[in-house]
N, C-alpha and C positions, 0 to 999 in steps of 0.2 A: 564227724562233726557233733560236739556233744552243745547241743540244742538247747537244752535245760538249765547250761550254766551260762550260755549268752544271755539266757531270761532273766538269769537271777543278776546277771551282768548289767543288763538293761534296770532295776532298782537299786544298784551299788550307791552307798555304803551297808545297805540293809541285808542282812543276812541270814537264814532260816531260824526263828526264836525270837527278832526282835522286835519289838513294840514301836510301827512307823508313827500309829497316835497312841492315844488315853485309850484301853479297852480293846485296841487291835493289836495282835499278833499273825506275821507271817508263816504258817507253817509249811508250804510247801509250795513249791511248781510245775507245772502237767505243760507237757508237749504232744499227746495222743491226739487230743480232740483239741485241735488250734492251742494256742497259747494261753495257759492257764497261770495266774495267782492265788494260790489259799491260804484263808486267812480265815482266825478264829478274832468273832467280834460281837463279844459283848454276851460268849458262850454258844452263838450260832456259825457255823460251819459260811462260809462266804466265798462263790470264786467270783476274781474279776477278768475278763476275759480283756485279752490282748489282742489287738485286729491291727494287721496293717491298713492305712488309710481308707488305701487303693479298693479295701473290703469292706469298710465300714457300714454298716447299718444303723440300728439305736446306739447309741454311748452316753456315756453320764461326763466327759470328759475326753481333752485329748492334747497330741504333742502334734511336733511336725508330720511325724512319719507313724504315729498309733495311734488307736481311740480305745480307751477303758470304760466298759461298761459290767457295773455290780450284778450278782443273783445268788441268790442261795440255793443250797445242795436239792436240786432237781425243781424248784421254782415253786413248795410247797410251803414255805415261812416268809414273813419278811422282815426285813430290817431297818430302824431311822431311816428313813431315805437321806435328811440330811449329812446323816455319816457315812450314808455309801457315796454323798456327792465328795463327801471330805476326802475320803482315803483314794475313789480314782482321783481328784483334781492334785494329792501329793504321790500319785502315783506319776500322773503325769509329769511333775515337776521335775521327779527321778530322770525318768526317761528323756527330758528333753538335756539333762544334762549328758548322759552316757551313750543316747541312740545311735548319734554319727558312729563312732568306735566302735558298737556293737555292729552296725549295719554293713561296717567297712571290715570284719572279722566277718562276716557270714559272706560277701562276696569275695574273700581272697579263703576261703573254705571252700567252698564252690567252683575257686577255678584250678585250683589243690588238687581236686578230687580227681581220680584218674579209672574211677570205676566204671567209664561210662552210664553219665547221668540219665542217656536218652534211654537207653534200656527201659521196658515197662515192667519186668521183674528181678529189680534191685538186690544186692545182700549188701546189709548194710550192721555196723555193730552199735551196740548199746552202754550205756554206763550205769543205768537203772532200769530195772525191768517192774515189780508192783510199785503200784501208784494207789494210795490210800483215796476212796470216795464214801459216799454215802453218809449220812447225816451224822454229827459227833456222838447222835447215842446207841448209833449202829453204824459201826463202821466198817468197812470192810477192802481187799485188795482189789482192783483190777488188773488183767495180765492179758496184756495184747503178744503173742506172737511173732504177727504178721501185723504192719499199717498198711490200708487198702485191700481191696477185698475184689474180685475178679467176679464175685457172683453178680454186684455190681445193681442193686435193687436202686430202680430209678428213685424211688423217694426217700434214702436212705438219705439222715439229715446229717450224717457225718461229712460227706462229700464236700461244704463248704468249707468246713474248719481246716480239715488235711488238706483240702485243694489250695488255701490260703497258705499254707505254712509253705507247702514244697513250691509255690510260687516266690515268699520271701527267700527261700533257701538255693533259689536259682534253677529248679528242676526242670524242667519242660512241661507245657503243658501236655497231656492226656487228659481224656475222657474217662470219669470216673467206672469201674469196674473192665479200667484196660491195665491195671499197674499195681503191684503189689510189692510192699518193702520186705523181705527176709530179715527177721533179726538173728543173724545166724549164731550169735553167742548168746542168745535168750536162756540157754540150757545152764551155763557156767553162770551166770548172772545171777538167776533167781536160786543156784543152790548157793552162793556165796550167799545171799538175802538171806533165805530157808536159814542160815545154820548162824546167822548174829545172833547173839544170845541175847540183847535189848530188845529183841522185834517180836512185839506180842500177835501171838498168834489168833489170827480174823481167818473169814472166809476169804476165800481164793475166787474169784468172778473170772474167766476165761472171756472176755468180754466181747458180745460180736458185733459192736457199734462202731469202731474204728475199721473190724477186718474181722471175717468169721473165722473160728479157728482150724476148721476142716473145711476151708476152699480148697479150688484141685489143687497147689501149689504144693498143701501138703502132703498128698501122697506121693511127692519127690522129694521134698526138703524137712520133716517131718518135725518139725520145731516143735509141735501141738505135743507129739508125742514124748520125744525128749523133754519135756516140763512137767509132761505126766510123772516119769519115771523118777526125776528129782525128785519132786514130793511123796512121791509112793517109798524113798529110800529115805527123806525126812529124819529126824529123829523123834518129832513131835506131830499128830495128828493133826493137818489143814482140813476144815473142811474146804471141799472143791467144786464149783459149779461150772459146768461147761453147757456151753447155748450156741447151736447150731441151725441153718438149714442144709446141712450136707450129709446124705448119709454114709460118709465118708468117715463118720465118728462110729460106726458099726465096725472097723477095722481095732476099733481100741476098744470093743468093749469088755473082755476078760481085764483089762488094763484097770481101766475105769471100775469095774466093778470091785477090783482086789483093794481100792483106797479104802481110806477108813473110813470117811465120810465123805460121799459123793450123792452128786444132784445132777441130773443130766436134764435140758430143756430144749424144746425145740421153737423156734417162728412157725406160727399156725395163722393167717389172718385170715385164711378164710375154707372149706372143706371141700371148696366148688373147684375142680379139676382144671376146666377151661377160664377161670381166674386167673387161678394161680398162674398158668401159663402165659397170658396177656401181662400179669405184672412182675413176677418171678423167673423169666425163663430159665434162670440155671441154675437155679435152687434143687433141692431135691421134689420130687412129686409129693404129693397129700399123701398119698399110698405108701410111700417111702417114710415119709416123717412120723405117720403114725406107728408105722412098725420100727421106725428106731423108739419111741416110747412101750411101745409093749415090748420089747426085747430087753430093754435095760428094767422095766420093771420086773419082768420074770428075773433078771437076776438080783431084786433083789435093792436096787439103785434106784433114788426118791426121784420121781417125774414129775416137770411140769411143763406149762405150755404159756408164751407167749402170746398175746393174739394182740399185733401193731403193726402198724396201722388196721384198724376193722375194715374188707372188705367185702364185697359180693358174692351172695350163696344166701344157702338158708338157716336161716338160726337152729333150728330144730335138729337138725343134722349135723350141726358144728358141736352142738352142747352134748349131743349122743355121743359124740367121736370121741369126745376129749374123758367124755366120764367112763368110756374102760379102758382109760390107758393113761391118766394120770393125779397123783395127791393133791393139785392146787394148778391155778389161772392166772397167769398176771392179764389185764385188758387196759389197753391205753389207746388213746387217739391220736389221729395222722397230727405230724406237727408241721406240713406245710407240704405243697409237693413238690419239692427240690426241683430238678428234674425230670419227673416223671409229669411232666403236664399234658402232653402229647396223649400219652397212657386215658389218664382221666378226662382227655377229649372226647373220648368214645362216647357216643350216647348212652350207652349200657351205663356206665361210669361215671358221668360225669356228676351225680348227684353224689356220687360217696366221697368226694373230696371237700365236699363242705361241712364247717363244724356243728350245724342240727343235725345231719345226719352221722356223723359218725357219733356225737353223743347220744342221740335216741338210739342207736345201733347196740354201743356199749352196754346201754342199762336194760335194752330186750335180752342179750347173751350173757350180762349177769343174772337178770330173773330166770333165764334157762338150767343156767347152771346150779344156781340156788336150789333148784325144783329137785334138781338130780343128787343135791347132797356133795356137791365139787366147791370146794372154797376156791374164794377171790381173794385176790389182793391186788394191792397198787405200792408202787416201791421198785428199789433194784432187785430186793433177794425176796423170794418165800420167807413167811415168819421164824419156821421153823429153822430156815438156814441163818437168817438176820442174828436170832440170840444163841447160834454157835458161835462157844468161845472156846 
């Protein structure tokens, strides 16, 4: 089922390059993380998110059977409001012309399929594998693998968008971090991409928000790896960022290390052992993730560390951890707890789910890290990998 052209199916006659108003262009559309529109408007990067009803939350607009609601590339600029009302409300008008047809193509796809849908680990094939994100003036690839992710972190904010999609696509339901998609041509895909000779070369993001790339899955179906080897055989140098909690990326690191330009990172939210365990159970241990950052930096491979959602433990000892074992921090706060409420029911817990404490949190383990001479940032990539061109 290729997903992404029912999307583009769903704004017909509109088609990637053209200008639905004054000043907006469509450039592209994303099925990773729920149903995505982007659109360059007025020189700022724009996605409008596509929701089945049934999903809906905030919208700026809607049809029968979708609600379209505007944000810019990671929710840090903004735009006219009245022309983000403009472009969903003729976004909508698309849709309410095409959606029946679309909708009636997605359930005779679905009852098509003969792959057994209930299965909770799917092989399914792809038409497009990098998906361009990040701001128009750092731009860069994402490259999912694997959608759904088995380590299955209860506040992982993915879990809605995907659980939404494979609900319109007829899947069954599961429970999120019980079902993982196999893109088993992911390999043939992105070296056909790799080798177009119009596709300017950006970083490469291994992206672990839809699905980590070294869940156990791949040490049977090793997709992660095979996309490794495509690019390391390239003809042109990608830089390549992979972000993991598995230390199951310790199997590829000779691999990793021989690219040209590689960044390896890990999820760190927190140093505290019996944390991490209460909210990670199948992630790799603190022990484990800091020794995949000192092993790839002995060879040599730029490190850095994640810390999101900020959780429980001692600042002091998280800032010491990170500053011998990697060149830079990203720090971001919980953005809601999906799932995991139960989790942060705990008495221990319950104060780290609200937004004073994870912002005070933030800015004590920036001025830690400060202290120690570890640069921060905020963003998808490290600076230094952001203005690799």
């Amino acid at each position: 089922m290729d997903l992404r052209a029912r999307l583009l199916e769903l704004v017909a006659p509109w088609q990637i390059g053209d200008s639905p108003l004054p000043g907006v262009q469509l450039e592209d559309a994303s099925t990773e993380l729920g149903l995505r529109l982007r659109f360059d408007v007025e020189g700022e990067r724009v996605w409008v998110d596509v929701t089945p009803i049934a999903d809906a939350r905030r919208h700026a607009s809607r049809s029968a059977a979708f609600a379209f609601g505007y944000r810019t590339e990671g929710g840090r600029s903004a735009i006219d409001p009245k022309l983000g009302l403009r472009l969903c409300e003729a976004i909508a008008r698309r849709s309410a012309a095409n959606e029946d047809g679309v909708l009636a193509a997605l359930r005779a796809s679905s009852e098509h399929d003969a792959r057994g849908e209930d299965a909770r680990i799917r092989e399914v094939e792809v038409t497009s594998l990098l998906e361009q994100a990040g701001p128009a003036s750092q731009p860069f690839y994402t490259l999912s693998p694997y959608v759904g992710c088995v380590i299955g972190c209860k506040f992982c904010y993915a879990q809605s968008s995907v659980g939404s999609v494979r609900r319109l696509i007829g899947v069954p339901e599961a429970p999120w971090g019980s079902y993982v998609d196999v893109r088993r041509n992911a390999p043939q895909v992105l070296a056909h991409e790799l080798a177009e000779p119009s596709r300017e070369v950006l970083p490469i993001k291994f992206c672990p928000v839809v699905s980590d790339p070294y869940q156990a899955v791949e040490g049977r179906a090793r997709i992660t790896r095979a996309c490794l080897e495509v690019i390391a055989a390239a003809g042109r140098p990608w830089p390549t960022l992979l972000l993991t909690r598995s230390a199951l990326i310790l199997e590829d690191r000779e691999r990793i290390a021989g690219l040209a330009r590689a960044w390896v990172g890990v999820s760190l939210p927190t140093v505290d052992e019996e944390v991490r365990r209460h909210f990670e159970p199948r992630g790799a241990t603190v022990a484990q993730r800091l020794e995949i950052l000192r092993t790839f930096r002995g060879l040599g491979v730029r490190t850095l560390a994640v810390v999101q959602p900020l959780l429980a433990g001692s600042i002091e000892a998280h800032a010491d951890a990170l500053a011998g074992c990697v060149d830079s921090v990203s720090i971001d706060v919980l953005r809601g707890v999906e799932g995991a409420g139960a989790l942060f029911d705990d008495p221990r817990y319950r104060a780290s789910a609200t937004d004073e404490w994870q912002l005070a949190r933030a800015h004590a383990l920036v001025d830690a890290l400060n202290a120690r001479g570890v640069p921060v940032w905020r963003g998808e990539l490290p600076p230094e990998l952001a203005a690799a061109r």
